[in-house]
N, C-alpha and C positions, 0 to 999 in steps of 0.2 A: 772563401770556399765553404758555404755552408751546406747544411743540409739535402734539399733539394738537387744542389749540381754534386753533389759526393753521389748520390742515386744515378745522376746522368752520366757520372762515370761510368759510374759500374756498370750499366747497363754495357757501354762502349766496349769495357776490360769484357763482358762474356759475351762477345758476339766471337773473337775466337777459340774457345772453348765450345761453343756451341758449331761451328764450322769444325772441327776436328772431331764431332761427334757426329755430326751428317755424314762427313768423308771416311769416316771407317767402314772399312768393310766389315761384312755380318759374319761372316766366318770367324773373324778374328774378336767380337763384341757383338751379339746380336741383342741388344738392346739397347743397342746406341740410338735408333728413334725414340724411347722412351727419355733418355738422359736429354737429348736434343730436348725437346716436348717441355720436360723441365725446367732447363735452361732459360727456354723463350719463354716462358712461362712467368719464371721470375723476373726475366728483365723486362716484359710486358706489365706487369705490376710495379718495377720500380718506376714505369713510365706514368703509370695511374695516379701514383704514389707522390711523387716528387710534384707534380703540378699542383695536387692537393694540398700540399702541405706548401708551397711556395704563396699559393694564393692565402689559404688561412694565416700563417705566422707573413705577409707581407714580406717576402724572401724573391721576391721576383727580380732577377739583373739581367745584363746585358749579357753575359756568357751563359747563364739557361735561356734566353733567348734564340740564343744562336745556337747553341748546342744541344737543346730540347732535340727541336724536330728533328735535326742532322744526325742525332744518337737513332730515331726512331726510321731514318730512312734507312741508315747503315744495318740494324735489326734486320727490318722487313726486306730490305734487299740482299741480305746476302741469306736468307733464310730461301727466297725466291731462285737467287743462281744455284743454291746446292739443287735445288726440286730438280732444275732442269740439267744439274751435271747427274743426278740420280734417275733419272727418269722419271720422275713426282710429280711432273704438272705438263701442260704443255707449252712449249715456248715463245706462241703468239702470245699469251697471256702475260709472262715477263716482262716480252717488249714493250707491250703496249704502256704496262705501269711505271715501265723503268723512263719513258719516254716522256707519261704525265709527270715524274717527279724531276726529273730532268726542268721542263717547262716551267712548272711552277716557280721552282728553285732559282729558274730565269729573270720571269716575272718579278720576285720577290727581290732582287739583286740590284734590279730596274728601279723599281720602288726606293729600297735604302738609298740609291744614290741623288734623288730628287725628295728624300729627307721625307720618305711616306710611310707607310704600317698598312697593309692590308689583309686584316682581320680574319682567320682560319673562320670558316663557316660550317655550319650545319650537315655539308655534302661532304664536308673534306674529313670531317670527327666518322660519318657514319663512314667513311670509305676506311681510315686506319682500325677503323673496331671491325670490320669485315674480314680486311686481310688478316690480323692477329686469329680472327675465329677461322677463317680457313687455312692460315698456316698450320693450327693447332689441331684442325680436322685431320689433313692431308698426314702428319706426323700420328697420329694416335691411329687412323685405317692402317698407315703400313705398319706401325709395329705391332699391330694387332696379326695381318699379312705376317709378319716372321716369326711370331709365335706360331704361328704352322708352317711355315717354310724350313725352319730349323729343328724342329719336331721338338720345341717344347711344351706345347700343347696340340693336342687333336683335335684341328678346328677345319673344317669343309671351305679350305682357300679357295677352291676353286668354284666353290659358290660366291663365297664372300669378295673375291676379288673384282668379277665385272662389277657387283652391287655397287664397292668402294670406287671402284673407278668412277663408276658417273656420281658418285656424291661429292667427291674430288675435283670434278669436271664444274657440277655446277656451283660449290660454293666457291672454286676460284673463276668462273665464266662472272658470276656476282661480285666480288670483290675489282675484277678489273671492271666491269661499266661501273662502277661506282667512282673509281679513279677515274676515268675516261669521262663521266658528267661530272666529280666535282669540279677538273680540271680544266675543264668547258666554262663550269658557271665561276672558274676563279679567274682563268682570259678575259670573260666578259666584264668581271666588274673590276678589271684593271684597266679596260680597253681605253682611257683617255693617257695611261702612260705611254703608250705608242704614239700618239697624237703630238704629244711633245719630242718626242727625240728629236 
């Protein structure tokens, strides 16, 4: 248990912590988006983090292997179901990434059992840095949003609200075709594993 996977814990141990701070109501903690915001924030960096250092100090195994990405789905997807149990995003958008990762995860399961590795790429690095920056958007408009909803600060929400809505809109519309073509371009260059079943 070195280094590296002690990080890929942790990351796993504050995804509920981070779900119990989505699901509180604002009445009861209205800055639970900001606590959330921080949460994923650091377990986002212990993602950055742990790769880096597994690769520098030559720490790379079979359970970061396996447990890397599966820490970083469990993140980004349960960050995505609270959006849509809070009204935070909208729910085509879910499905559609929950569906690429589903796929992949397929693919990839296909692969191990014909004793193969097929190489995270270019689309799939820019699709996880998108959704981390639009989850991170999405959480800092709304608690920005309940710093004048809860009147801790006098802020024109109802200016800032449509504005937030479509910056919401589009940087999660970006992060799901990003899922949706890497998951495309990861089909394709598996596509002779289907050829053999």
């Amino acid at each position: 248990m070195n280094l590296p996977n002690k990080l890929t814990i942790l990351r796993i141990i504050l995804v509920p912590f981070f779900v119990l701070f989505m699901l509180l109501s604002g009445d009861i903690f209205p800055h639970r988006n900001l606590v959330a915001l921080a949460i994923f924030g650091i377990a986002s960096y212990t993602d950055h983090l742990d790769g880096k250092i597994a690769r520098r100090d030559h720490l790379i195994t079979n359970f970061g292997k396996l447990m890397d990405p599966l820490a970083d789905k469990i993140m980004v997807m349960s960050a995505l179901v609270c959006f849509v149990a809070n009204g935070m995003t909208n729910t085509a958008f879910v499905l559609l990434i929950m569906v690429r990762e589903f796929a992949v995860t397929s693919i990839r399961l296909i692969a191990v059992e014909q004793g193969r590795v097929i190489p995270a790429n270019n689309w799939g690095k820019a699709k996880t840095v998108s959704q981390i920056v639009a989850i991170c958007i999405v959480l800092l408009t709304q608690y920005i949003l309940d710093l004048g909803a809860y009147g801790i600060l006098a802020l024109p929400t109802e200016t800032l609200s449509p504005i937030f809505t479509w910056v919401n809109f589009v940087v999660m519309a970006i992060a799901t075709l990003l899922a949706v073509v890497s998951g495309i371009i990861y089909a394709k260059d598996a596509k002779d594993l289907f050829t053999e079943l």
